[in-house]
MARGU-826180 format. One line per field, with one value per residue (C-alpha): residue number from 1; y, x, z; residue in three letters. Coordinates in Angstrom, 2 decimals, always signed. Last residue first. Example, Ala and Ser with C-alpha at 12.3 -4.5 7.8 and 13.67 -1.06 7.14 Angstrom:
<sites>
k <- (2,1)
py <- (-1.06,-4.50)
px <- (+13.67,+12.30)
pz <- (+7.14,+7.80)
r <- (SER,ALA)
</sites>
This chain:
<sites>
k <- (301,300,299,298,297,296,295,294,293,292,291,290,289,288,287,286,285,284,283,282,281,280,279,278,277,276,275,274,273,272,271,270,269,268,267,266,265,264,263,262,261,260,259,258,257,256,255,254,253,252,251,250,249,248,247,246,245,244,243,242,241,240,239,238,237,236,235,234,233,232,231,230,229,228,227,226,225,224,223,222,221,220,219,218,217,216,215,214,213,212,211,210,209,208,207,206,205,204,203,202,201,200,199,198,197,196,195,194,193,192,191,190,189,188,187,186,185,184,183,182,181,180,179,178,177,176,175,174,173,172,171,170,169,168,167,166,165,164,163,162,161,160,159,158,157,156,155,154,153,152,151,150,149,148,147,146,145,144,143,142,141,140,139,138,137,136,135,134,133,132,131,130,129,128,127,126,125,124,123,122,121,120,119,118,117,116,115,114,113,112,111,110,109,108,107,106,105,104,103,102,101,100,99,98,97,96,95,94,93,92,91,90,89,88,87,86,85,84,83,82,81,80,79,78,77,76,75,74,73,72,71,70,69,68,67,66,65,64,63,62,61,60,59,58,57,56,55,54,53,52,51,50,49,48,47,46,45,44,43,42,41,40,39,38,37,36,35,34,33,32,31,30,29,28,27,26,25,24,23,22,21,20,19,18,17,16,15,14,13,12,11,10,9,8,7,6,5,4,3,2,1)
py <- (-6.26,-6.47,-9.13,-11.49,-11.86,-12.37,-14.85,-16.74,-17.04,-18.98,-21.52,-21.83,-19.38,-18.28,-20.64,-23.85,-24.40,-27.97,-28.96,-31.13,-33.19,-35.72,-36.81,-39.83,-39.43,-35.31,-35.76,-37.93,-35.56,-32.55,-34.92,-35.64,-31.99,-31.22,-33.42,-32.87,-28.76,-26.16,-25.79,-27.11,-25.43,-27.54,-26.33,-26.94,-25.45,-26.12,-28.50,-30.04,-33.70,-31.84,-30.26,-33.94,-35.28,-33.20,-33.65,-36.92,-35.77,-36.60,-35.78,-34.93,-32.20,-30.39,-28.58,-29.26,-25.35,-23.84,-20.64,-20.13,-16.96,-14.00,-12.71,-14.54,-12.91,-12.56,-15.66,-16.95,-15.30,-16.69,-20.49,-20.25,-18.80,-21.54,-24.39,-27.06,-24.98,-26.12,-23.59,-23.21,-21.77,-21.29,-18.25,-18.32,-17.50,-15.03,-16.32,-18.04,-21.67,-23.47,-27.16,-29.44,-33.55,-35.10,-33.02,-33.77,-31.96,-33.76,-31.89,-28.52,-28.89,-28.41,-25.56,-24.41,-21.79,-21.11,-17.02,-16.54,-16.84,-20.04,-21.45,-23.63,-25.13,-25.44,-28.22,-29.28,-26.04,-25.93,-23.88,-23.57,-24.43,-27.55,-28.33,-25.77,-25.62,-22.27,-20.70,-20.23,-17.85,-18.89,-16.02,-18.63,-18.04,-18.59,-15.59,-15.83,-16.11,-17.40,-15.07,-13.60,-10.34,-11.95,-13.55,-9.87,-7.53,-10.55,-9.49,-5.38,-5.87,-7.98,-10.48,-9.85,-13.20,-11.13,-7.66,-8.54,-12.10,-11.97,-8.31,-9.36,-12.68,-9.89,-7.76,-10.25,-11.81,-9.31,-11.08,-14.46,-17.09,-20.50,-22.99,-25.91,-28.98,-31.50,-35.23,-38.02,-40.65,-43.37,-46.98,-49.13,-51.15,-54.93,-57.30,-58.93,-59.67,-59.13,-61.63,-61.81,-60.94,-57.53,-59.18,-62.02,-59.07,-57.45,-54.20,-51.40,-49.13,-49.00,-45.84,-43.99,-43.99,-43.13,-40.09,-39.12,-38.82,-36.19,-34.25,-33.83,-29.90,-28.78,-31.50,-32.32,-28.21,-28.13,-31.11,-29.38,-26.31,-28.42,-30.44,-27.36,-26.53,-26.68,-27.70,-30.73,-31.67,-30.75,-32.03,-35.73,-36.24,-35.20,-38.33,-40.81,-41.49,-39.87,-38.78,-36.72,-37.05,-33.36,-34.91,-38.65,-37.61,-40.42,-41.94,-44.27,-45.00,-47.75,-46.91,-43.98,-42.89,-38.83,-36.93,-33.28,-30.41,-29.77,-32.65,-36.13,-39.18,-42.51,-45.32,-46.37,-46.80,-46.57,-44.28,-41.99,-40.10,-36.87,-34.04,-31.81,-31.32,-32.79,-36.18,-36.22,-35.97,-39.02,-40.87,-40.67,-42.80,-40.47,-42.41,-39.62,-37.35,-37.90,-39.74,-36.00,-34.15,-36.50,-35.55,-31.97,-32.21,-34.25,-31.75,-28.70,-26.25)
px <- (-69.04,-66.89,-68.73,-69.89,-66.32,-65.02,-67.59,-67.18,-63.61,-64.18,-66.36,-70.14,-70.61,-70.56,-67.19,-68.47,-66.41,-66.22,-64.56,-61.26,-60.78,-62.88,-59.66,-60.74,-64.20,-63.88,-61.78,-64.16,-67.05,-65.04,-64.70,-68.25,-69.09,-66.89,-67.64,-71.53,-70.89,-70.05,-66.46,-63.74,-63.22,-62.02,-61.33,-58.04,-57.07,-53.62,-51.97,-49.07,-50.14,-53.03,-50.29,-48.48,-51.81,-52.36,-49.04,-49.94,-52.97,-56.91,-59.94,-58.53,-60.94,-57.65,-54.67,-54.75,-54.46,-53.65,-55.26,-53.62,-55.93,-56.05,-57.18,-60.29,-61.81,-59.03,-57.20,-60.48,-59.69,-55.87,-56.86,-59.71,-56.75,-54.87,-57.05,-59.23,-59.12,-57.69,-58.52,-55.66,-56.06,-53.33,-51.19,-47.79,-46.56,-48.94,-51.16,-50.71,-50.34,-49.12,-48.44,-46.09,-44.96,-48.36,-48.93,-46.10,-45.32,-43.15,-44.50,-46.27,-49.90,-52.95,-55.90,-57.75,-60.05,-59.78,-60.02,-56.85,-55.27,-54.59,-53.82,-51.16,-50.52,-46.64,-44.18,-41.86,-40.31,-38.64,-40.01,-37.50,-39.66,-40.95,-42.44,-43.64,-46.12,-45.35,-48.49,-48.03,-50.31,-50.48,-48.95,-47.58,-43.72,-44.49,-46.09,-45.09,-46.93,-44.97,-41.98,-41.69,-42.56,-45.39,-46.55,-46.20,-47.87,-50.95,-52.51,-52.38,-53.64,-56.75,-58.17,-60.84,-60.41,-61.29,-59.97,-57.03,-55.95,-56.38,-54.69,-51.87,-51.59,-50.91,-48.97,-46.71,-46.02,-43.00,-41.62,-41.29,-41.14,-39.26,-42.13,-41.04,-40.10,-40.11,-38.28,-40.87,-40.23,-38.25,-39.77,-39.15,-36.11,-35.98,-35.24,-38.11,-38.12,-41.08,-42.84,-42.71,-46.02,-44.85,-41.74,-44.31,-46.46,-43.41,-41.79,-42.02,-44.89,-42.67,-40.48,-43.34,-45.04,-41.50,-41.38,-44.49,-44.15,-41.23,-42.98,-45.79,-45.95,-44.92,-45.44,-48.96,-50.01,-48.89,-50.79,-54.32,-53.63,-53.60,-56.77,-58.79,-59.42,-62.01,-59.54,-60.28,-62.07,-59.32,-56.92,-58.74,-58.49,-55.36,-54.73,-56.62,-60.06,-63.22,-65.70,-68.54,-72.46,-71.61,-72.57,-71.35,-67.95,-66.09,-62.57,-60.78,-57.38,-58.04,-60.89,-61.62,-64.84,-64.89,-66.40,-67.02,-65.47,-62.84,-62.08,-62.96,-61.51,-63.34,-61.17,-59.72,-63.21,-63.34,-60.32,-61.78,-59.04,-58.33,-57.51,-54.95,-54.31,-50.81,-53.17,-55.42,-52.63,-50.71,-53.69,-54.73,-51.36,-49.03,-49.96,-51.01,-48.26,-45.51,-48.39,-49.53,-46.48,-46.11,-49.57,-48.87,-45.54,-47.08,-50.11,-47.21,-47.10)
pz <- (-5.27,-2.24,-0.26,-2.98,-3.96,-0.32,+0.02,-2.93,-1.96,+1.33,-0.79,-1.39,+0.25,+4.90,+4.79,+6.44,+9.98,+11.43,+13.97,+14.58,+18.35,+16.61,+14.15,+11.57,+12.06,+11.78,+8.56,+7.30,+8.14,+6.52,+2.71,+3.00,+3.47,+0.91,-1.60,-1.45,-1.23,+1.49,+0.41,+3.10,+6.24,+8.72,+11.83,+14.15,+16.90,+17.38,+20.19,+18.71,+18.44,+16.63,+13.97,+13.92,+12.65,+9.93,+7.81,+6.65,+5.45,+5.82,+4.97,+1.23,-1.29,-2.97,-2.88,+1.55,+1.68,+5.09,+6.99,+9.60,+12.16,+13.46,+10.28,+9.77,+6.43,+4.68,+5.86,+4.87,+1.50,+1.66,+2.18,-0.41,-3.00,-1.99,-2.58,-0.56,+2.83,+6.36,+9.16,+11.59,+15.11,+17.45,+15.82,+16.66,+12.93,+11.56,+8.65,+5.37,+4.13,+1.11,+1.95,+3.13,+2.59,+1.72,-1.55,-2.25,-5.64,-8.96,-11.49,-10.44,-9.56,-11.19,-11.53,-15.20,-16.29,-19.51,-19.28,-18.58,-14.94,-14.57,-11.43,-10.22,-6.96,-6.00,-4.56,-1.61,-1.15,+2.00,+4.45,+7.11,+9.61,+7.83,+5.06,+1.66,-1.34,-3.28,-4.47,-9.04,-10.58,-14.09,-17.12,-18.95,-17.77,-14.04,-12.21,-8.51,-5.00,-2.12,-3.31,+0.27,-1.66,-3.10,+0.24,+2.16,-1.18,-0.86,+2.43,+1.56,-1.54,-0.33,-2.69,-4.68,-6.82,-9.97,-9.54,-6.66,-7.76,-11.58,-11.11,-9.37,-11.39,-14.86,-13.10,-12.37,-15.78,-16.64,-13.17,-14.67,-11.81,-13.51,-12.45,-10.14,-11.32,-8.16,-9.78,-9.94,-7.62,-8.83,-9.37,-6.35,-6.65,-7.69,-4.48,-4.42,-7.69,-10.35,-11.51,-15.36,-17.04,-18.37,-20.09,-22.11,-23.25,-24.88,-23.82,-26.39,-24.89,-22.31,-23.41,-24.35,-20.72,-19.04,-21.98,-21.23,-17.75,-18.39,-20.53,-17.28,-17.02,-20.38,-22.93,-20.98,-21.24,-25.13,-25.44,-24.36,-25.83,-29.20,-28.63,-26.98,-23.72,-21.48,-18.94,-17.03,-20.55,-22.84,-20.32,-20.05,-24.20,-24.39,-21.48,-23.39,-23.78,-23.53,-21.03,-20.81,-19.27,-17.32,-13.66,-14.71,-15.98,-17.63,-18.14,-20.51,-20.80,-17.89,-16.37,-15.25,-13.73,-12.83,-10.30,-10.79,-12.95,-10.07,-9.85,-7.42,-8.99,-9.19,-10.34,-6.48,-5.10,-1.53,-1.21,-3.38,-5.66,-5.53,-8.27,-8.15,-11.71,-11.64,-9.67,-12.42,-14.89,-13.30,-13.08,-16.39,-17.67,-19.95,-23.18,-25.15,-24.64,-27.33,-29.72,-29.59,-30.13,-33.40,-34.96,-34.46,-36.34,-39.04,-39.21,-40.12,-36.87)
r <- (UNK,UNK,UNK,UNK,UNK,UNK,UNK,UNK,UNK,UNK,UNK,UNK,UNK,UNK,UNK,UNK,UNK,UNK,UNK,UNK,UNK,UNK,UNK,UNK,UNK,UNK,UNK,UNK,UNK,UNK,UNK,UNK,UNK,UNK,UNK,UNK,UNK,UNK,UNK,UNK,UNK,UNK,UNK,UNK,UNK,UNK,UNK,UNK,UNK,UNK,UNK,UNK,UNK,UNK,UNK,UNK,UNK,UNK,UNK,UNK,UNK,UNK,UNK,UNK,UNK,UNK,UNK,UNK,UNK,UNK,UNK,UNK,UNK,UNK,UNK,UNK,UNK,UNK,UNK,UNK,UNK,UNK,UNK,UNK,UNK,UNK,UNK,UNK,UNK,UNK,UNK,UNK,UNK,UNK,UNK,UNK,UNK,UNK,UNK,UNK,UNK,UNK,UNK,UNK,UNK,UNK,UNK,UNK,UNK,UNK,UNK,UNK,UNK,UNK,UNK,UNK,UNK,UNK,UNK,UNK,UNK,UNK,UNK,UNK,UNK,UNK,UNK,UNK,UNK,UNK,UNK,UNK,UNK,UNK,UNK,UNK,UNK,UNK,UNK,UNK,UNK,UNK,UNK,UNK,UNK,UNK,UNK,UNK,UNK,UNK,UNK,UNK,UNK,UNK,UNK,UNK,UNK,UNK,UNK,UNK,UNK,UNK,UNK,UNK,UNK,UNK,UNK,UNK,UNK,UNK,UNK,UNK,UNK,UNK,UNK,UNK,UNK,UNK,UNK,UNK,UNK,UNK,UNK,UNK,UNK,UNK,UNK,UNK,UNK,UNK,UNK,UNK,UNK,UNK,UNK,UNK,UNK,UNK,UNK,UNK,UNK,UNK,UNK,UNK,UNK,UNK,UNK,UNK,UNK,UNK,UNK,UNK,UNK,UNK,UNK,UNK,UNK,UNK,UNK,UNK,UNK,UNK,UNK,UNK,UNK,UNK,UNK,UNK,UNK,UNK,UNK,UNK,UNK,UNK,UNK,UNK,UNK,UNK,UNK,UNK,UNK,UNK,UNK,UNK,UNK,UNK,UNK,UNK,UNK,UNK,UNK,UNK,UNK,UNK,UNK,UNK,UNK,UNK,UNK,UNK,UNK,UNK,UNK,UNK,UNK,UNK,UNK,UNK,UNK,UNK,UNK,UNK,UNK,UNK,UNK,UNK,UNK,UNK,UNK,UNK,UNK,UNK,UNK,UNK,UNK,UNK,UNK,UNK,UNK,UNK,UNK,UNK,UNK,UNK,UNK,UNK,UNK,UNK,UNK,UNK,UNK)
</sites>
């Protein structure tokens, strides 16, 4: 790739606004303080085009700038991920950067429609990527076989076209697809969701239908090691550190168990004792780790 070429894919996705790639990544924002984000490298500040990380002491500017840190990766892996999961933001973000400052201060109308929600993309599944997620989630996740052959089968695991295991997102009793959670699988270590997921309409989950007990986890893979380790019961991903969903309180209107299992850690432990404000009838249950997969890991070495 000539340095003209390189420079032009990068003005493509630099203005894609930080909170769009926060919230692809699966990150969550406090809802006391609308520019702090909670990710999986810590809290974040952003303001504006800028953001930084007071646990690591780095920030920078720009939404390159953001994946190389989210991802430890460098400049060009960084806009090859924006071009491929959020190309479509970009091109919104590029096609204001036109409009005059005079335009942007005109009140809006009442009657002018609410922007468009972004469109779901899901991953194409490549099946000559398989073997490579089935080994990520068997020799390094130490996940069970026997528990995974069922979801992959149903096709709520896949391999998209990078090699990422993708965990289908789903509503309803007919579980529609409402998004995905990524994961990479290489050894820059990365999580996000597909363009366009609700987090709010569905979510991955595992277990036996009829089962009364759910325990909500912050990712899929901690979903399907609790799963692991409490096999009688649901164990449902909220794709990230959220006290509370839309989905949640039709499950207690329904009768379920419920526990919350988020990671024993500052966010989590905040996160549970929101949840348990919000909905008392929920309890509390701290994976025996740091996280539900940290004990299966620790377990079988």
């Amino acid at each position: 790739m000539s340095r003209d070429d390189f420079r032009r894919r990068a003005d493509f996705v630099r203005a894609i606004p930080l909170e769009v790639v926060l919230t692809s990544w699966g990150a969550v924002r406090d809802r006391r303080d609308k520019s702090q984000w909670r990710t999986p490298r810590g809290p974040l500040s952003v303001t504006g085009t800028k953001f930084f990380n007071w646990h690591q002491e780095q920030g920078g500017g720009g939404a390159i700038d953001l994946v190389m840190h989210l991802g430890d990766m460098d400049a060009a892996a960084a806009i090859c991920w924006l071009q491929q999961h959020l190309g479509s933001a970009a091109t919104t973000a590029s096609s204001t950067v036109g409009i005059s400052a005079n335009a942007r201060a005109q009140p809006s109308s009442s009657s002018a429609p609410a922007p468009a929600r972004q469109l779901l993309r899901l991953p194409a599944p490549d099946p000559a990527r398989l073997s490579r997620v089935r080994r990520y989630l068997t020799d390094r996740r130490r996940l069970a076989p026997s528990i995974l052959k069922p979801l992959i089968d149903a096709g709520k695991i896949y391999a998209d076209g990078r090699g990422n295991a993708v965990f289908l997102m789903v509503a309803g009793k007919v579980n529609r697809p409402i998004g995905a959670e990524l994961r990479g699988t290489g050894q820059q270590i990365w999580r996000g969701l597909a363009p366009g997921s609700s987090r709010d309409a569905g979510y991955f989950w595992i277990g036996i239908p009829g089962a009364r007990k759910i325990i909500l986890c912050e990712s899929a893979i901690d979903a399907i090691s609790c799963h692991q380790l409490h096999p009688n019961s649901i164990g449902i991903s909220t794709a990230g550190v959220r006290p509370d969903a839309s989905w949640l309180a039709p499950l207690i209107a329904r009768g379920y168990d419920i526990h919350c299992g988020f990671d024993a850690d500052d966010p989590g432990e905040t996160a549970s004792r929101q949840m348990i404000a919000q909905h008392p009838a929920i309890q509390r249950l701290r994976p025996p780790a740091h996280d539900w997969n940290d004990a299966i890991t620790a377990w079988r070495q």
